[in-house]
C-alpha positions in Angstrom: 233.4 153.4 57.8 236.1 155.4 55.7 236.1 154.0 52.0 238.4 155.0 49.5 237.1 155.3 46.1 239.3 155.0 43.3 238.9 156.6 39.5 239.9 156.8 36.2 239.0 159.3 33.9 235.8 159.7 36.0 234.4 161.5 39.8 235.7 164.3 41.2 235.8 166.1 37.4 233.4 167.3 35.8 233.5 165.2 32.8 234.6 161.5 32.3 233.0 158.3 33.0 231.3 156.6 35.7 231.1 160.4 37.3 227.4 160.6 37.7 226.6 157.5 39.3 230.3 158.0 42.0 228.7 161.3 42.9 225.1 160.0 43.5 226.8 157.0 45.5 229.1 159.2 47.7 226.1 161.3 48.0 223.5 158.5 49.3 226.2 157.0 51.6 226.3 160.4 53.7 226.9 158.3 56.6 230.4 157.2 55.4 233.8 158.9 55.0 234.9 158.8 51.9 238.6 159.4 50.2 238.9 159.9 46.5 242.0 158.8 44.7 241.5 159.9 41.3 243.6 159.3 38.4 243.0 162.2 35.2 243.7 161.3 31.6 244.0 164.6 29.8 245.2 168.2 30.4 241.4 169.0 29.5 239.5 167.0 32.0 242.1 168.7 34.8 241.1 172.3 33.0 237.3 171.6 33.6 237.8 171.3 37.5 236.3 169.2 39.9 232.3 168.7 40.8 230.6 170.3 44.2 231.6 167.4 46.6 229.7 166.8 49.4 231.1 166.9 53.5 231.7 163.3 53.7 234.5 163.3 50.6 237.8 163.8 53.3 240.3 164.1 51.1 241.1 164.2 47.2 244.3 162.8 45.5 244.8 162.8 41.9 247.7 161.5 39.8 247.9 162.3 36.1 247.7 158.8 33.5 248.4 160.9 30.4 252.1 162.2 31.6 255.0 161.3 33.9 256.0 163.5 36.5 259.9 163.0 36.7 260.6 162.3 40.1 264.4 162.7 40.3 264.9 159.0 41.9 268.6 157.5 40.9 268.5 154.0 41.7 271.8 151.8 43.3 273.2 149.2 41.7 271.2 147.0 43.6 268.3 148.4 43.1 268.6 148.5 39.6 269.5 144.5 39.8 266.4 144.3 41.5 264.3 146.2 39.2 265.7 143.9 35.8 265.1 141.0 38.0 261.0 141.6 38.8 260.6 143.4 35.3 261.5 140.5 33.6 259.6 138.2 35.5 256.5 140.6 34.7 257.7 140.7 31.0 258.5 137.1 31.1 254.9 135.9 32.2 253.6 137.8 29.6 254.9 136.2 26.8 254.7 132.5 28.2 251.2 132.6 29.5 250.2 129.8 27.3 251.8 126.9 28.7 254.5 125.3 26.6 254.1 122.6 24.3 250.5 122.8 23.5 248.7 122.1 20.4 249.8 124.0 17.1 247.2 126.7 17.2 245.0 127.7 13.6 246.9 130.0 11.3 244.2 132.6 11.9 244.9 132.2 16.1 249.0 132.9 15.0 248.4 135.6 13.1 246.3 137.6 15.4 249.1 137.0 18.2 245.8 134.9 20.7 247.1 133.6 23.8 245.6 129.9 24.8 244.6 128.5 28.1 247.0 126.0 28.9 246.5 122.6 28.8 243.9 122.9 26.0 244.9 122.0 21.9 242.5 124.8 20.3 240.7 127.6 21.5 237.1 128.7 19.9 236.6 129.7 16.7 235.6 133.3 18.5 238.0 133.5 20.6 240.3 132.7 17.9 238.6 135.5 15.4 238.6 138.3 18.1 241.9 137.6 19.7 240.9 137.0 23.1 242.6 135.4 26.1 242.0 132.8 27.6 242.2 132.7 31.5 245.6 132.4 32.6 247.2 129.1 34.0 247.8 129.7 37.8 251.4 129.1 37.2 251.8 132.7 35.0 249.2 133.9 37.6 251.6 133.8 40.4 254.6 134.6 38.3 252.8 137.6 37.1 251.5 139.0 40.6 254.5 138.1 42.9 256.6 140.8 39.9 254.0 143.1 40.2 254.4 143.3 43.9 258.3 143.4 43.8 257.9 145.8 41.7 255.6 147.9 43.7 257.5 147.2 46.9 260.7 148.5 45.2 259.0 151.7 44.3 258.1 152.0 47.9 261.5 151.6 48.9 263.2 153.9 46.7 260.4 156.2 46.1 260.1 155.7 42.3 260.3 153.9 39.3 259.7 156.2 36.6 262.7 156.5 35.4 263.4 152.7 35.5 260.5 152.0 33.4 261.2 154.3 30.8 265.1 152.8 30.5 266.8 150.9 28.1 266.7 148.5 30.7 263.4 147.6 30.6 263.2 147.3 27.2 266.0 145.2 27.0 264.6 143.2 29.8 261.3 142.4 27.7 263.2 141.5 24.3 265.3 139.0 26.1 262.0 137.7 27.4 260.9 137.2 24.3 263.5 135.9 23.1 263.7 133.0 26.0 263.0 129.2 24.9 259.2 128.6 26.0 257.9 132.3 24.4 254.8 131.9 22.6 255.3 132.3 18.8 253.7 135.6 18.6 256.3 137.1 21.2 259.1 135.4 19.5 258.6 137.6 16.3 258.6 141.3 18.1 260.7 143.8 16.5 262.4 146.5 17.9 259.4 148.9 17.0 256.5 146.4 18.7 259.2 146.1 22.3 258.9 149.9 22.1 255.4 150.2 22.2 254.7 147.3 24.4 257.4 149.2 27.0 255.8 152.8 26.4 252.2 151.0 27.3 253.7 149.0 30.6 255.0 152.3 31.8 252.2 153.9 31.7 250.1 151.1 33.1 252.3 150.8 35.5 253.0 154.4 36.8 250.6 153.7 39.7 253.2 151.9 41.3 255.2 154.9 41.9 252.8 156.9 43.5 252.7 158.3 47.1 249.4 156.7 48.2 250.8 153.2 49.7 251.1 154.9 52.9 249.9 154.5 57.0 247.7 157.8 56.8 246.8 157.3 52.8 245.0 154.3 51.9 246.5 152.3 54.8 243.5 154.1 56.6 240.7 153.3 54.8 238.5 150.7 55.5 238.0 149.2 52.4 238.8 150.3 48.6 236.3 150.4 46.0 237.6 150.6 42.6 234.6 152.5 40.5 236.4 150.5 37.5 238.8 147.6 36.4 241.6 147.5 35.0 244.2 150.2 36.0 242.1 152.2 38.2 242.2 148.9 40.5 245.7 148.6 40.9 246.0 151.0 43.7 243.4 148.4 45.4 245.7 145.8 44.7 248.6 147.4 46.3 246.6 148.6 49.4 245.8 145.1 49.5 249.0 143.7 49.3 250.7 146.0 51.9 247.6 146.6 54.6 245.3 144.4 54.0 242.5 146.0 53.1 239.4 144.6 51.1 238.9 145.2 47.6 235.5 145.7 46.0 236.0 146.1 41.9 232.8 147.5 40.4 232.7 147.4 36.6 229.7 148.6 34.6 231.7 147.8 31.3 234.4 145.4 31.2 237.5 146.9 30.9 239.7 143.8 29.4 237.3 143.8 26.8 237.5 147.1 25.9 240.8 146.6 25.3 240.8 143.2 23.3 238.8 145.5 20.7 241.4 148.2 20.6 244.4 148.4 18.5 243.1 146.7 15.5 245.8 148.1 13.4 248.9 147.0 15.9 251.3 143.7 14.8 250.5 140.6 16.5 253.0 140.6 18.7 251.5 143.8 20.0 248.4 142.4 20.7 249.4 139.4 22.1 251.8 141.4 24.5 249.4 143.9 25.6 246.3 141.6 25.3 248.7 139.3 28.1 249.3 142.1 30.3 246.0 143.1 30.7 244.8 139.5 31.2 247.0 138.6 33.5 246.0 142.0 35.6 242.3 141.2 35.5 242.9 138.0 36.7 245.1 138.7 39.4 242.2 142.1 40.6 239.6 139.7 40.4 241.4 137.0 42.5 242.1 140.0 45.0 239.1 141.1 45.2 236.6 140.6 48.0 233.6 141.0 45.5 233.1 141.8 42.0 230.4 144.0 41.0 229.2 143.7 37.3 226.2 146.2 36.5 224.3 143.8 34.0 224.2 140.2 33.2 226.3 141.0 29.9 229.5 142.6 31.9 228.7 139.3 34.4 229.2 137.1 31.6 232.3 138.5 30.6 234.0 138.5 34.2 233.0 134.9 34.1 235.0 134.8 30.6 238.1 136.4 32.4 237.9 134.0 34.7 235.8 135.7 38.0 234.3 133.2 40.9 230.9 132.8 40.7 230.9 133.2 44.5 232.2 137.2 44.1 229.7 138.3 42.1 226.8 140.7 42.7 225.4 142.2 40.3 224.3 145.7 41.0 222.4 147.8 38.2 223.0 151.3 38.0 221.0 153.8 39.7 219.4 156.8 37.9 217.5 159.8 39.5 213.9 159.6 38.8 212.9 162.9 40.0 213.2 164.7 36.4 211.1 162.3 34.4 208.3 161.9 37.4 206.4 164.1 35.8 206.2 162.7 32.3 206.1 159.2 34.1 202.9 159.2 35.9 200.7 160.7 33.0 198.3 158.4 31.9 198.7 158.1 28.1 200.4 160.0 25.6 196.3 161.2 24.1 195.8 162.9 27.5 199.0 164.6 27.9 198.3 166.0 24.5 195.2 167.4 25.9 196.9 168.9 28.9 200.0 170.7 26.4 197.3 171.7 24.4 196.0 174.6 27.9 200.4 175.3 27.2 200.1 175.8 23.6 201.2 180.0 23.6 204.6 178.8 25.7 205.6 175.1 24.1 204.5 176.4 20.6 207.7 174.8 19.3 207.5 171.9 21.3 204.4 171.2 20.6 205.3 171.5 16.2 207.0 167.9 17.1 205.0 166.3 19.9 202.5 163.9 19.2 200.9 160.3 18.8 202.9 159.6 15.3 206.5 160.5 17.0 209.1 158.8 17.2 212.5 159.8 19.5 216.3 158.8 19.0 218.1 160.2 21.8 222.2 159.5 22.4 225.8 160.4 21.2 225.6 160.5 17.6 228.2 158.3 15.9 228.6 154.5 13.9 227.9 152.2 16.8 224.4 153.5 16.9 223.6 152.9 13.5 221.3 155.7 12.6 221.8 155.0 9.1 219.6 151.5 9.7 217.2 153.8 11.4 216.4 156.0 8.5 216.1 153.4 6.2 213.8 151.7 8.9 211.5 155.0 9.1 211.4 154.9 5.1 209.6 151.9 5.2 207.4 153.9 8.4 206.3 156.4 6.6 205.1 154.2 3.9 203.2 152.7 5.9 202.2 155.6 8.0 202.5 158.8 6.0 202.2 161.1 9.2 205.0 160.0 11.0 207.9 162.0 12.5 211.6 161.2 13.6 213.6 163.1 15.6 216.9 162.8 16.2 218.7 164.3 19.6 222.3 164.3 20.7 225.5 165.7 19.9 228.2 163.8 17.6 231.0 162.0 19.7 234.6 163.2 18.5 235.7 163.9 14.7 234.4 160.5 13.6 230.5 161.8 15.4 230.5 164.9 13.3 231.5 163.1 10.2 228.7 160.6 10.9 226.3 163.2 11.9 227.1 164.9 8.1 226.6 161.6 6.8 223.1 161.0 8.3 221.9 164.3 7.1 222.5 164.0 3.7 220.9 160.4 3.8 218.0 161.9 5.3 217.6 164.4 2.8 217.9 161.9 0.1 215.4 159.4 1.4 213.0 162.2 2.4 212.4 165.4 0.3 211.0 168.7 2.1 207.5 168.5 2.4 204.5 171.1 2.0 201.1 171.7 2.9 200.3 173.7 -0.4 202.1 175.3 -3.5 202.7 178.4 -1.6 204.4 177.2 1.6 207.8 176.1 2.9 208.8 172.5 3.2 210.6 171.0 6.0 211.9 167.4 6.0 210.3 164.9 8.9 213.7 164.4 10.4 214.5 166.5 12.6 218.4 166.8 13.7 218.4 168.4 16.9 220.6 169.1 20.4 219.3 169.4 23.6 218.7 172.7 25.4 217.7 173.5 21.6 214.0 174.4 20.5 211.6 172.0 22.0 214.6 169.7 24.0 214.9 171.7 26.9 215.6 168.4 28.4 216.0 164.5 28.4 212.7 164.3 29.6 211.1 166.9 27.5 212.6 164.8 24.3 211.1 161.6 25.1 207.9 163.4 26.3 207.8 164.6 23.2 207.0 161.6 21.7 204.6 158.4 21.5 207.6 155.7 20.9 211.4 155.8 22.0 213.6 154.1 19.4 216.9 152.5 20.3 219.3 150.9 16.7 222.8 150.3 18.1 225.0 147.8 17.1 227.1 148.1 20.2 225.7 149.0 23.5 226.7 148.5 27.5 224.5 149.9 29.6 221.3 151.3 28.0 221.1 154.7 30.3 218.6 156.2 27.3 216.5 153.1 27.9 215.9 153.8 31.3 215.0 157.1 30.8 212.4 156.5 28.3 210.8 153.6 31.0 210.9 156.6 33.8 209.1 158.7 31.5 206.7 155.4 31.1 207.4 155.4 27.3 206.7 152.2 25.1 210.1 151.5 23.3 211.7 149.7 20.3 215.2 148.5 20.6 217.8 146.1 18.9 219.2 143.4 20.8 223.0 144.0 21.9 224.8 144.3 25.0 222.5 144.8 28.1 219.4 145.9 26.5 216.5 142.8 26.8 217.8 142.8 30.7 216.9 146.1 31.4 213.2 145.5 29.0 212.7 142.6 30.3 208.9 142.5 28.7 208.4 145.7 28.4 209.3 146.8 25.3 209.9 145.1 22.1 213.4 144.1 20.2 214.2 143.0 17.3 217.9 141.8 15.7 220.2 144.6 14.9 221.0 145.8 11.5 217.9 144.8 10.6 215.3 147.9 9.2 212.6 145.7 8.3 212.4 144.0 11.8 212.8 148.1 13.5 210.3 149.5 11.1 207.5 146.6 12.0 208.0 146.9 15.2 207.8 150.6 15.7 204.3 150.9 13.1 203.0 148.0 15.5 203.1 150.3 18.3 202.4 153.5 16.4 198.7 151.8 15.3 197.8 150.6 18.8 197.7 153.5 21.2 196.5 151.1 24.1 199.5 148.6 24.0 201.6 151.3 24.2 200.1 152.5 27.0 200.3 149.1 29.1 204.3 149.1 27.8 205.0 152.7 28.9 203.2 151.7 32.5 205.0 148.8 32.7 208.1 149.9 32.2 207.6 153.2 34.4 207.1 150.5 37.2 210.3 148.1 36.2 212.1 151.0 36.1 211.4 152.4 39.6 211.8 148.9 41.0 215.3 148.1 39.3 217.1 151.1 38.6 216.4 153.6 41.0 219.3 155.5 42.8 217.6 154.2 45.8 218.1 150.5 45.1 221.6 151.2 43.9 223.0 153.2 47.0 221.4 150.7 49.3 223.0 147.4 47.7 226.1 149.2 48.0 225.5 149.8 51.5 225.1 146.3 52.6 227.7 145.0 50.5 229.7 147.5 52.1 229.3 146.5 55.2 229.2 142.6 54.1 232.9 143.0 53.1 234.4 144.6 56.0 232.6 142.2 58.7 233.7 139.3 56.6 237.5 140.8 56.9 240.1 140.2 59.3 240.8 142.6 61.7 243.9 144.5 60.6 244.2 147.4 63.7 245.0 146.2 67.8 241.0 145.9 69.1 241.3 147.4 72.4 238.7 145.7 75.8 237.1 148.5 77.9 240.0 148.9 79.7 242.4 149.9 76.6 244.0 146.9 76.9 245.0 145.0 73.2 242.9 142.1 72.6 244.2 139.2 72.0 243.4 136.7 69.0 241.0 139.1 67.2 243.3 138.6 63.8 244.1 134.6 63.3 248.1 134.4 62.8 247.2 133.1 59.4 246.0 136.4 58.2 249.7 137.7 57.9 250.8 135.1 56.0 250.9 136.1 52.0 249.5 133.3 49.3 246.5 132.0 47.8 245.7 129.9 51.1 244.8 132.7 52.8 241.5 133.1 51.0 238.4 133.4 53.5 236.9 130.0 52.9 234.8 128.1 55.6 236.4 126.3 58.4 236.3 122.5 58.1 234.6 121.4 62.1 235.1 118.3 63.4 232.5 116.0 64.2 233.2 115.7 68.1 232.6 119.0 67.9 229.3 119.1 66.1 227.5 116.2 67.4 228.3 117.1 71.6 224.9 115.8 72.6 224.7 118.0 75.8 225.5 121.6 76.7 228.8 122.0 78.6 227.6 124.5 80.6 224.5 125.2 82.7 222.7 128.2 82.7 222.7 130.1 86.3 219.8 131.5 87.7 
């Protein structure tokens, strides 16, 4: 089948996210065509250039997020009537999608701009503290999706709408929607600086809509989209949808509407509210689309649930990692016999070797606040007082400015908490954690840092996917990890956890494992076999496979089916298909009992 895959920020460059696991997808899936409509979100991730795709990517389009290409389009009077008319619908469904007349919400709800699910007097007291959403009443649902098609089908027609959204129109369109009796409270008090930044943001959400890629030989011909993300990378699904047809599959390994429910702390409330509305109402309208929804954990699962996803879409599909470089560390036996084995290596690992050992321990990631490596050194204070020989090492890079300041940070903290030691009078300290890259001195690679080691430690505060985890149970290491986002699904038993923030808790734990050599040996195997059972690219390419070919045999045909002859067949699409609305959800046919209970076969069987 041809499949078109759609980014943001991620496969065919270089860099961004969800890259690696695209390319080992497209790659496993050889038996597919695949078309890549990639959106880029800086003038950096364009300058790095593309990865070596394989023969079954097609074709490539890209569109840029971070600027608007001017498109020259001068809209009609009509069209420009048209335009205010669906703009305003969208901006109007934003700032009434709590229902009007509810319950007085808490001061702290008002202030933070929080829209409620209508028909309820008071939200949570977290939902009220983090500013979230509730799921949208189907009345702003439908408001909000039949604007974002006019919309879309008006850029179709006209071949643009750049220029439109960046008009005085449209801002003007969204004030007098907030404005209009029925506007939640939070919408009612925009000023003329919040309508300008909630119009800069829907225009660049919404420049998908002007693109050239709604078209017969563009994703008219696929087969069936798969959005590699949600949020905007999904709205070209949508639209492919809306005008062809064509089945939508929205995979999301972190949840996009909560990513953006923790962004923007510093904006008004009516900012918040605006935006936090828009990007709702879009989830909810991509997961109503969609054929199936494909969370990578049960914590992103939970979440779509939140927003509002049917039960009956989800599958969740973990993420698939190569095994092949850590097969080596992973079948050893126990960390004492590989230290035999490096020992025969000794002249060509000597650095390696100055930090391997039994009494190790290995932090491996991006370097900045979310993975709390100040709770870690305090945690490996109380470690080495109760086990003076041990070792940390620290490996990865900082992440951004606010990385290398942390990174700074941590360094002076470990020098504080742990002086340079010496053997004798004579010789040169060195401190017992070590702050290093890989590719550096004994980190050639992932799976030389966590072979390096007796026990890999994990100390976020904030964590989606634990990729590092997964590593460390190829490389059939025992491991000690706090408990946020994903992390005791992809352990399961196999490793232990402890609260976050909590030093005491991470230091117990790790001088647990670091005095029994034989339970981490049971850990490391068991994890080594939980890992090549669960998260394997294997596993991964072949769920997508049959939930590939789940969704397209469960859709309508959309193309004349042709009998041997090359005549059209006829009735292989019901009429209903065509028609637009909710009802046309695939939902089982309702038989009626005469037609169940026929006692005898109407026919005979000839012989």
């Amino acid at each position: 089948m041809r499949i078109g895959l759609l980014t943001e920020g991620g496969y065919p460059y270089v860099g961004g996210e969800g890259g690696v696991w695209c390319d080992r997808l497209v790659r496993g899936l050889d038996r597919h065509e695949f078309d890549v409509y990639a959106f880029s979100t800086g003038q950096a991730q364009e300058d790095a250039g593309w990865v070596e795709l394989p023969p079954q990517v097609q074709r490539v389009r890209t569109a840029p997020l971070w600027v608007a290409e001017e498109d020259g389009v001068v809209h009609g009077r009509r069209a420009r009537r048209r335009f205010t008319e669906h703009y305003g619908e969208l901006a109007a469904a934003l700032c009434t999608a709590a229902e009007p007349g509810t319950a007085q919400k808490s001061g702290t709800a008002q202030r933070h701009g929080i829209a409620e699910k209508p028909g309820t007097a008071q939200k949570s007291g977290t939902a009220e503290r983090r500013g979230i959403a509730e799921k949208p009443g189907t009345a702003e649902a439908d408001r909000f999706a039949n604007a974002l098609h006019g919309l879309a089908e008006l850029a179709r027609e006209e071949g643009g709408l750049v220029a439109a959204l960046r008009s005085e129109q449209a801002v003007r369109a969204l004030e007098r929607a907030c404005r209009a009796p029925g506007a939640r409270r939070a919408a009612r008090e925009a000023r003329v600086p919040d309508l300008l930044t909630v119009a800069d943001h829907l225009e660049r959400a919404l420049r998908p809509l002007s693109l050239d890629w709604y078209e017969e030989d563009g994703l008219g011909a696929v087969d069936l989209c798969h959005a590699a993300s949600g949020g905007i990378a999904a709205l070209p699904g949508l639209l492919a949808r809306h005008f062809f047809g064509v089945p939508l599959v929205v995979t999301e390994y972190g949840v996009r509407l909560r990513t953006h429910y923790l962004t923007r702390p510093d904006a008004s409330p009516a900012v918040r509210s605006l935006l936090a509305a828009f990007h709702g109402l879009l989830t909810a309208e991509t997961y109503r689309a969609a054929s199936y929804l494909v969370p990578g954990n049960a914590h992103a699962r939970r979440w779509q649930e939140r927003c509002g996803a049917d039960r009956a879409k989800l599958r969740t599909i973990h993420p698939g990692l190569d095994a092949t470089p850590f097969a080596r560390v992973g079948e050893d036996r126990r960390p004492e016999d590989r230290e035999k084995d490096e020992e025969r290596e000794k002249q060509e690992k000597q650095e390696k070797q100055e930090h391997a050992g039994p009494h190790t321990l290995v932090w491996l990631g991006r370097v900045e606040p979310a993975k709390d490596l100040v709770s870690l050194l305090h945690a490996f204070a109380e470690v080495r007082a109760a086990e003076p020989g041990t070792r940390l090492r620290i490996v990865g890079r900082p992440s951004g400015p606010e990385g290398e300041a942390y990174l700074g940070h941590c360094r002076a903290l470990a020098a504080q908490l742990f002086p340079d030691e010496a053997d004798g009078p004579h010789a040169v300290g060195r401190n017992p954690v070590s702050f290093e890259e890989l590719g550096g001195p004994g980190a050639e690679t992932t799976a030389d840092v966590h072979a390096g080691g007796a026990v890999t430690v994990l100390s976020s505060v904030v964590e989606g996917f634990p990729v590092g985890l997964i590593e460390a149970m190829f490389c059939g290491r025992a491991t000690v990890s706090t408990d946020v986002g994903a992390v005791v699904e992809v352990i399961g038993g196999t490793g232990l956890v402890v609260p976050p923030r909590n030093p005491r808790a991470l230091a117990e734990a790790c001088v647990s494992l670091l005095r029994d050599p034989e339970r981490r040996a049971r850990l490391g195997a068991a994890a080594h076999a939980r890992a090549l059972e669960l998260f394997s690219v294997e596993q991964n390419v072949a769920a997508f496979r049959g939930l590939y070919l789940e969704t397209v045999a469960r859709t309508p045909v959309r193309r004349p089916v042709l009998d041997g002859a090359g005549d059209p067949q006829p009735f292989a699409a019901p009429a209903e298909a065509h028609v637009p609305g909710h009802w046309t959800e695939p939902t089982p046919r309702a038989v009626p009992t005469w037609a169940v209970e026929t006692p005898e076969p109407v026919t005979e069987t000839v012989r």
